[in-house]
C-alpha positions in Angstrom: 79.6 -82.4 54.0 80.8 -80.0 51.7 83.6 -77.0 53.4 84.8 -73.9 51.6 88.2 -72.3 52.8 86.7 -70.3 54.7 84.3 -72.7 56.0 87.4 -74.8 57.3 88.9 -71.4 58.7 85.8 -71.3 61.0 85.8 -74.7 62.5 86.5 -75.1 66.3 90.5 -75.3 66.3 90.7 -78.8 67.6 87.9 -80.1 65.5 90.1 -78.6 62.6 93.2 -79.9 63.2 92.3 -83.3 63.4 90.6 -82.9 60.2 93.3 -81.8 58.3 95.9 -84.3 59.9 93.6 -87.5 58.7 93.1 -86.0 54.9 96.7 -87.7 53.8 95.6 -90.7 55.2 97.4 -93.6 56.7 101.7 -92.4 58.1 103.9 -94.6 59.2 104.9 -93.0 63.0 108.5 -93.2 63.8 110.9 -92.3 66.6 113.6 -90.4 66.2 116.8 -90.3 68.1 119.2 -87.5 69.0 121.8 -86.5 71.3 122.9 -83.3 72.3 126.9 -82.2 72.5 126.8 -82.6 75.9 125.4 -86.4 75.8 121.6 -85.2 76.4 119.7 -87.6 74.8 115.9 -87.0 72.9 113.8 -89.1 71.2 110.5 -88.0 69.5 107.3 -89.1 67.5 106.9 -88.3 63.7 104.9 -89.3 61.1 105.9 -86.6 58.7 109.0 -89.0 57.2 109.3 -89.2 53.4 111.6 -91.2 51.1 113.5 -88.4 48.9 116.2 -90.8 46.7 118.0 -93.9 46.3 121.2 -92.5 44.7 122.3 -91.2 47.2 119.8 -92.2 49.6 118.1 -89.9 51.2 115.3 -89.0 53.7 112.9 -86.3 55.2 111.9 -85.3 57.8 109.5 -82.3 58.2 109.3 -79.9 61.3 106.6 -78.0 62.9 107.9 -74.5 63.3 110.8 -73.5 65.0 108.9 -71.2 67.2 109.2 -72.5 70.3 112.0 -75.3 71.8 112.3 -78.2 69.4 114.9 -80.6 70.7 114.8 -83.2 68.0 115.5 -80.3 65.3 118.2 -78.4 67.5 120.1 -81.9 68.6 120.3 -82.3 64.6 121.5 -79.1 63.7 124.0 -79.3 66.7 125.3 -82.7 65.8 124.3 -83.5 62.5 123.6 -86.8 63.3 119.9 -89.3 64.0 118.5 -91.9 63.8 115.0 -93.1 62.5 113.8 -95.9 64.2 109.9 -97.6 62.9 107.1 -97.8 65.3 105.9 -101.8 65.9 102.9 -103.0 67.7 105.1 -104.5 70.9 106.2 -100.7 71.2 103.4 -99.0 70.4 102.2 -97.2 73.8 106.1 -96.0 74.9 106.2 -94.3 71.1 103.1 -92.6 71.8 104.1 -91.5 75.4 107.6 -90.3 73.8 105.1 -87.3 72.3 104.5 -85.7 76.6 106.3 -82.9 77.6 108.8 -84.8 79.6 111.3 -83.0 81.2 114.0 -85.7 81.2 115.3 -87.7 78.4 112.0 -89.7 76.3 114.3 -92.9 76.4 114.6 -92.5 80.4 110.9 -91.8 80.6 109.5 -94.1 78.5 111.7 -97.6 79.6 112.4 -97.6 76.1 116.5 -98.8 75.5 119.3 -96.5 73.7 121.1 -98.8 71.4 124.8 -97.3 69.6 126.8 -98.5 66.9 130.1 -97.6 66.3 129.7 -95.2 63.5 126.8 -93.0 64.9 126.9 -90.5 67.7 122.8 -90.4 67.9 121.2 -93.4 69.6 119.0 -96.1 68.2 115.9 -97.7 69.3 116.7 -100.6 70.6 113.0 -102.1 70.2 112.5 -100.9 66.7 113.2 -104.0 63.8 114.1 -101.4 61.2 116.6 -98.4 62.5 118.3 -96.0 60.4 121.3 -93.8 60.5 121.2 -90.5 58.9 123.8 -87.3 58.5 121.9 -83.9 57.8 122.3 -82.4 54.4 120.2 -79.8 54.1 117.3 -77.6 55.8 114.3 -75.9 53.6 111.8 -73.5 55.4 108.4 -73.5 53.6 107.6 -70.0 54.0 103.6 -70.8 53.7 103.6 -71.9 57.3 107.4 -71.9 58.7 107.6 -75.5 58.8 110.8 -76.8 58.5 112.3 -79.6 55.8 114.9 -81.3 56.8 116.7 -83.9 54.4 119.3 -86.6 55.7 121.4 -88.8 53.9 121.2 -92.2 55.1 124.9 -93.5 56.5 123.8 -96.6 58.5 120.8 -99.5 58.3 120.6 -102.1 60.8 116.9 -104.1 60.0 116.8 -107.5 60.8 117.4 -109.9 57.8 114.5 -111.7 57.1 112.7 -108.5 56.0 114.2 -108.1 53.5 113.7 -110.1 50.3 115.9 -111.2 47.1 115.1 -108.2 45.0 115.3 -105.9 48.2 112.1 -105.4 48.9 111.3 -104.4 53.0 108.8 -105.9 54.1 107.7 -103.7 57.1 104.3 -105.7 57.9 106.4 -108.7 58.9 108.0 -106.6 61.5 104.9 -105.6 62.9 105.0 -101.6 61.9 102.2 -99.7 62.6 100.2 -97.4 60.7 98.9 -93.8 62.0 96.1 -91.4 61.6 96.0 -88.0 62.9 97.5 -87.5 65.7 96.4 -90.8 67.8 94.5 -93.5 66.0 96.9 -96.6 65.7 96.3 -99.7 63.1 97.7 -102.8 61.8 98.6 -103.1 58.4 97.4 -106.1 55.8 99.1 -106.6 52.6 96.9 -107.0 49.4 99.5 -107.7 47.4 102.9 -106.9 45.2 102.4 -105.4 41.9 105.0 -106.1 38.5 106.6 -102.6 37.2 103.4 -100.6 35.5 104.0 -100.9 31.4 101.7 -99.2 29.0 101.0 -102.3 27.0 100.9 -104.9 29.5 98.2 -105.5 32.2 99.4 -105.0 36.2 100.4 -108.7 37.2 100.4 -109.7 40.6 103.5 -110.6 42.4 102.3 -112.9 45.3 
């Protein structure tokens, strides 16, 4: 199959849009959590979360467009607080349910648990093996289709300890994280192996 733009263009809208969600391949899905002033609390499916920068660390999270209610993106812009919480196999079918058009809170819904530290207002997953607290920093609209960027700084990690190794590597397949196509194919994850820092004059050596 070969598509033009405008061949894309004229593909049945459903058809299209999963296309175009499985072209960047494998996401990791994750839930995030918000709370509204008034102690509302929201929790939502994404698997449009990139790593920005260690120093200071930071994280993004991109939007769809602002066009109708978006309580996730209002419950940060209100509070300035969230949390990311990674999607594991045990949890796999109350993260995808989070994603209906529930009119009460996701965690209520769902049976999944609200978990709170002491220094963040937003609630955690209790569930998820890998949670992070964030503080918004910034918001970029990309005019080509209104999406929304928004970039958080990370304030808080709670993971449990033997994922992570001596050097600091995470190592999300022992906690069982998933990994997501489009918008509802699920799959497990196999490590190949680690790879020594790329140098121009010395062969990639295997870590494992």
């Amino acid at each position: 199959m070969q598509l033009s733009s405008s061949d894309i263009l004229k593909l049945e809208q459903r058809f299209r849009t999963n296309l175009i969600n499985c072209l960047s391949g494998f996401k990791t899905p994750h839930l995030i959590g918000t709370k509204s002033k008034l102690g509302i609390t929201n929790l939502g499916l994404f698997t449009q979360v990139m790593h920005i920068g260690a120093n200071p660390p930071l994280m993004g999270v991109l939007f769809r467009p602002h066009s109708v209610p978006r309580h996730t993106l209002e419950n940060i812009l209100e509070t300035k607080e969230y949390t990311i919480n990674l999607v594991h196999k045990a949890m796999m079918e109350q993260a995808h349910w989070t994603s209906a058009r529930w009119e009460k809170s996701e965690f209520e819904a769902t049976g999944l648990t609200e978990y709170y530290s002491n220094n963040h207002f937003a609630p955690f997953v209790a569930e998820s093996k890998i949670k992070i607290g964030l503080k918004f920093k910034e918001q970029h609209l990309i005019t080509a289709n209104k999406t929304i960027l928004v970039i958080g700084e990370i304030k808080e990690l709670i993971i449990e300890e033997e994922l992570i190794t001596s050097d600091g590597f995470l190592n999300i397949e022992a906690a069982n994280t998933l990994a997501m196509t489009g918008l509802d194919s699920y799959h497990d994850t196999n490590s190949i192996n680690r790879l020594a820092y790329a140098k121009p004059d010395i062969p990639p050596k295997r870590l494992d």
